[in-house]
C-alpha positions as CSV (number, residue, x, y, z in Angstrom):
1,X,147.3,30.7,3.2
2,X,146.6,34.2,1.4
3,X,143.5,36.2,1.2
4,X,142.7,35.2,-1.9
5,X,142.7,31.1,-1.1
6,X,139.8,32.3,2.2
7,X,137.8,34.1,-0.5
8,X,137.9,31.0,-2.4
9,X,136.7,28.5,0.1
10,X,133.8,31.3,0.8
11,X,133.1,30.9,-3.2
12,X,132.5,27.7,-3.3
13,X,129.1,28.4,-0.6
14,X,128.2,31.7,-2.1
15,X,129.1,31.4,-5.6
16,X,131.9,32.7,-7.6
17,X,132.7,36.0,-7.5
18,X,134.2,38.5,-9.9
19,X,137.8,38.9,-9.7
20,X,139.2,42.7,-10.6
21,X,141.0,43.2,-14.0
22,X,145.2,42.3,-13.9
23,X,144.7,40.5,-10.5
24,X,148.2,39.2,-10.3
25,X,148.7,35.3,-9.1
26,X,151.0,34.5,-6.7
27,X,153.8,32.7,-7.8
28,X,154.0,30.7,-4.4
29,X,150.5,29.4,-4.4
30,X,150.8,28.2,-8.3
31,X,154.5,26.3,-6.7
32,X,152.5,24.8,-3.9
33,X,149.6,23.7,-5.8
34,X,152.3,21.7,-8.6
35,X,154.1,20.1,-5.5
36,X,150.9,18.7,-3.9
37,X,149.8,18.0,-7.9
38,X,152.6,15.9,-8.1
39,X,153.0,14.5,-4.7
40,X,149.6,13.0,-4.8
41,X,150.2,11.7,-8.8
42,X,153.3,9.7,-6.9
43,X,151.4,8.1,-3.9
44,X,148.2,7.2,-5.9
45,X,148.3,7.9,-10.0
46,X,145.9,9.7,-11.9
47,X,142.8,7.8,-10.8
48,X,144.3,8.4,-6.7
49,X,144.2,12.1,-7.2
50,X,141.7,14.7,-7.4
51,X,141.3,18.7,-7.7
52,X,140.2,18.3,-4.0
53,X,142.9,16.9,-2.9
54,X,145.2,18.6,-4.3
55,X,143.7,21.8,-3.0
56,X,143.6,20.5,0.5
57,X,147.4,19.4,0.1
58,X,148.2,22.3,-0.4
59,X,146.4,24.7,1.7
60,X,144.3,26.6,-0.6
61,X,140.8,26.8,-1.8
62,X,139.3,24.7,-4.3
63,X,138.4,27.2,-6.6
64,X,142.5,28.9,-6.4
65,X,142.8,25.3,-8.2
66,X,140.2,25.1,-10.9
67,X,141.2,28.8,-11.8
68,X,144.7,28.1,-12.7
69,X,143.8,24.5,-14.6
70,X,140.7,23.7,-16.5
71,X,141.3,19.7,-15.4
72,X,142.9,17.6,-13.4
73,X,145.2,16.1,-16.1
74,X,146.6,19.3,-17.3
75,X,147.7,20.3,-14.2
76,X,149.0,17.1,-13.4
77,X,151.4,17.4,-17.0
78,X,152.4,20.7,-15.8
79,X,153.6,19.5,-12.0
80,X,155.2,16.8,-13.5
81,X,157.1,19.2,-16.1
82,X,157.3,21.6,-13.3
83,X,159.4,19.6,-10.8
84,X,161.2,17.4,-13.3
85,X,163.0,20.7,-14.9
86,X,164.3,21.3,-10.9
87,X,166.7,18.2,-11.4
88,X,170.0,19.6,-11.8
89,X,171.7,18.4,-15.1
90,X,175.4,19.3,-16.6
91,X,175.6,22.4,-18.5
92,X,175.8,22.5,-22.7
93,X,179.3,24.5,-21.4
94,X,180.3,21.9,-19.4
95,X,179.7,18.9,-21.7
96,X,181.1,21.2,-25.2
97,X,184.6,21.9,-22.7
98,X,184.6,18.9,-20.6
99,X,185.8,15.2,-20.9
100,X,182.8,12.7,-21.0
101,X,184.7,10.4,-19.0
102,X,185.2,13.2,-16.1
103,X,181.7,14.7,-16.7
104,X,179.7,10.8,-16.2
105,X,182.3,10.7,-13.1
106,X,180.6,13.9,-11.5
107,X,176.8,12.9,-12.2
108,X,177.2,9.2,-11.3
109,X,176.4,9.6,-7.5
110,X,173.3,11.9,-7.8
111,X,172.6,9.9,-10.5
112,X,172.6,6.8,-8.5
113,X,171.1,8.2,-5.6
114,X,168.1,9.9,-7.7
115,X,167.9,6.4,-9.5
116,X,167.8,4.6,-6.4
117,X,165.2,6.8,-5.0
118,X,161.3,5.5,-4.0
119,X,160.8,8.5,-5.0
120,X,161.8,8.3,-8.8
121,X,160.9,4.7,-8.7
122,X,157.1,5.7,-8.1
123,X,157.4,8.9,-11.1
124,X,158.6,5.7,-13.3
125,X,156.0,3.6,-12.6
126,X,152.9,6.4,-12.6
127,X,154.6,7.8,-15.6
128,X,154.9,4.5,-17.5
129,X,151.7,2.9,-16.3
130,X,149.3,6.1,-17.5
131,X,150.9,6.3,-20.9
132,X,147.8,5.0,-22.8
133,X,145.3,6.4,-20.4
134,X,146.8,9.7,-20.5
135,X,149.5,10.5,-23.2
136,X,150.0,13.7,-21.9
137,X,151.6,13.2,-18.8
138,X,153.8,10.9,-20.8
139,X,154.5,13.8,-23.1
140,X,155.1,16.0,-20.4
141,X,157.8,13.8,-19.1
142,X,159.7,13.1,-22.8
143,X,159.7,16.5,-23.4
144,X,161.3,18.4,-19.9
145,X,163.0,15.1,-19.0
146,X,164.0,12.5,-20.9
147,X,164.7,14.4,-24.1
148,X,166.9,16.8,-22.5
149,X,168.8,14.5,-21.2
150,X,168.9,12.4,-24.4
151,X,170.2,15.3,-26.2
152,X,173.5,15.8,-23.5
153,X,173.7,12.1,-24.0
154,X,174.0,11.9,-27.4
155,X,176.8,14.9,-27.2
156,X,178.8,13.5,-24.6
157,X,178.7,9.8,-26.8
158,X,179.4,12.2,-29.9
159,X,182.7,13.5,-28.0
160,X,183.5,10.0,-26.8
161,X,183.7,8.8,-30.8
162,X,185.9,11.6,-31.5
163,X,188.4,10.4,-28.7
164,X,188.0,6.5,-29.9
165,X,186.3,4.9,-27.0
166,X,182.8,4.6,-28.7
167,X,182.6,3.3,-32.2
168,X,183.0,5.8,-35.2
169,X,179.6,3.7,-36.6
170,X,177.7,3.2,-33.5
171,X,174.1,3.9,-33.7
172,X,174.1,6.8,-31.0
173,X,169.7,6.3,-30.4
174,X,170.2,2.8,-30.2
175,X,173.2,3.4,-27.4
176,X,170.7,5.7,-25.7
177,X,167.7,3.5,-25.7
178,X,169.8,0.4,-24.5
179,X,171.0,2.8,-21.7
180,X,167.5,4.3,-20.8
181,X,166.4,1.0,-20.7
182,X,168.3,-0.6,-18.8
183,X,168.0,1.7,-16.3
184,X,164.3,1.3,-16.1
185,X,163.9,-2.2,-16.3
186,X,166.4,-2.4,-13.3
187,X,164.4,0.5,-11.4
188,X,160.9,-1.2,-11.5
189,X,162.3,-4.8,-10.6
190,X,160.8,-6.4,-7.4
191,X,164.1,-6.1,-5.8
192,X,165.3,-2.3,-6.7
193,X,168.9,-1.7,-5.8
194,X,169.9,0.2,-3.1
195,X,172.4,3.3,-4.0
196,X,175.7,1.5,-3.9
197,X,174.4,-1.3,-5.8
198,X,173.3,1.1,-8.8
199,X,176.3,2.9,-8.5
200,X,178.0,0.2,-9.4
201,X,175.5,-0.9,-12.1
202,X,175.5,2.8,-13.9
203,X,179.4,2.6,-13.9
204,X,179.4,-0.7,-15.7
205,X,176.4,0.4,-17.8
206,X,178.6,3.8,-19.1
207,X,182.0,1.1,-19.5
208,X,179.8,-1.1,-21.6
209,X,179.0,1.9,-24.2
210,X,182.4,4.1,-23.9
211,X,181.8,6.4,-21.3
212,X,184.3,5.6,-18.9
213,X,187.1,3.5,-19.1
């Protein structure tokens, strides 16, 4: 913990105190604060999480908390943007040069294994079951996640109608949607399956559309 997070726990007894022009923030206490933001958001939603809580998670005063976000759901739609960008994704080089048969070859695995994870499993969920209470966690999500990967989707299925395995007339959103949610609805079933299993279900799922043969 830094200097600045013990003048913040004294803060919250004496009163706030006056910070000096250009105080820099330190780029490891805003990381630490996202990680615990989002950590919490997994085990217990919106309504299982709190400022407090997250300040406690991750080692730092209360008020180190409430001076970086002005609530708790905008700093949950950052955490979730924040660690969602960290997943690793094929480059816009390497889908423009490479064959989308060869490219959905070297993503399957950590595809599977992500998919397969409790710990996407429960962003799913939270994500999905706050989208009414709090669009912008949702939005958060579509934007730095889903979209992105929509986009190298639709490229790669763009590629794969030039070389003939996907229809010259195939509705390339509708592909994408029938993919996305098909990998959802098998994620959030009572039963998930284990890595192998949705290895084996994400290769049949990129047959059925095209991308592998």
């Amino acid at each position: 913990m830094d200097d600045r997070d013990a003048d913040d726990r004294t803060d919250e007894v004496t009163g706030p105190r006056k910070r000096g022009p250009g105080r820099p923030r330190d780029p490891g206490t805003d990381r630490a604060i996202l990680h615990a933001a989002f950590e919490l958001f997994l085990e217990g939603g919106v309504e299982g999480t709190s400022m407090e809580r997250i300040a406690r998670r991750a080692g730092v005063g209360k008020l180190t908390v409430y001076r970086r976000w002005s609530s708790k759901e905008e700093l949950l739609a950052q955490a979730v943007e924040t660690v969602v960008e960290e997943e690793q994704w094929p480059s816009n080089e390497d889908i423009e040069t490479g064959s989308p048969a060869d490219i959905v070859d070297q993503v399957l695995p950590a595809s599977a294994e992500l998919a397969a994870s409790e710990r996407f499993r429960a962003l799913v969920a939270r994500i999905y079951g706050s989208a009414v209470s709090h669009p912008a966690l949702m939005a958060a999500y579509w934007r730095h996640y889903l979209l992105p990967r929509r986009e190298a989707t639709k490229e790669l299925l763009r590629h794969a109608q030039q070389e003939g395995t996907v229809a010259a007339d195939a509705d390339l959103d509708v592909l994408i949607d029938m993919m996305a949610g098909a990998v959802t609805y098998r994620v959030l079933r009572p039963d998930p399956p284990g890595p192998e299993e949705m290895r084996r279900y994400l290769e049949t799922l990129h047959r059925q559309v095209g991308l592998l043969s």
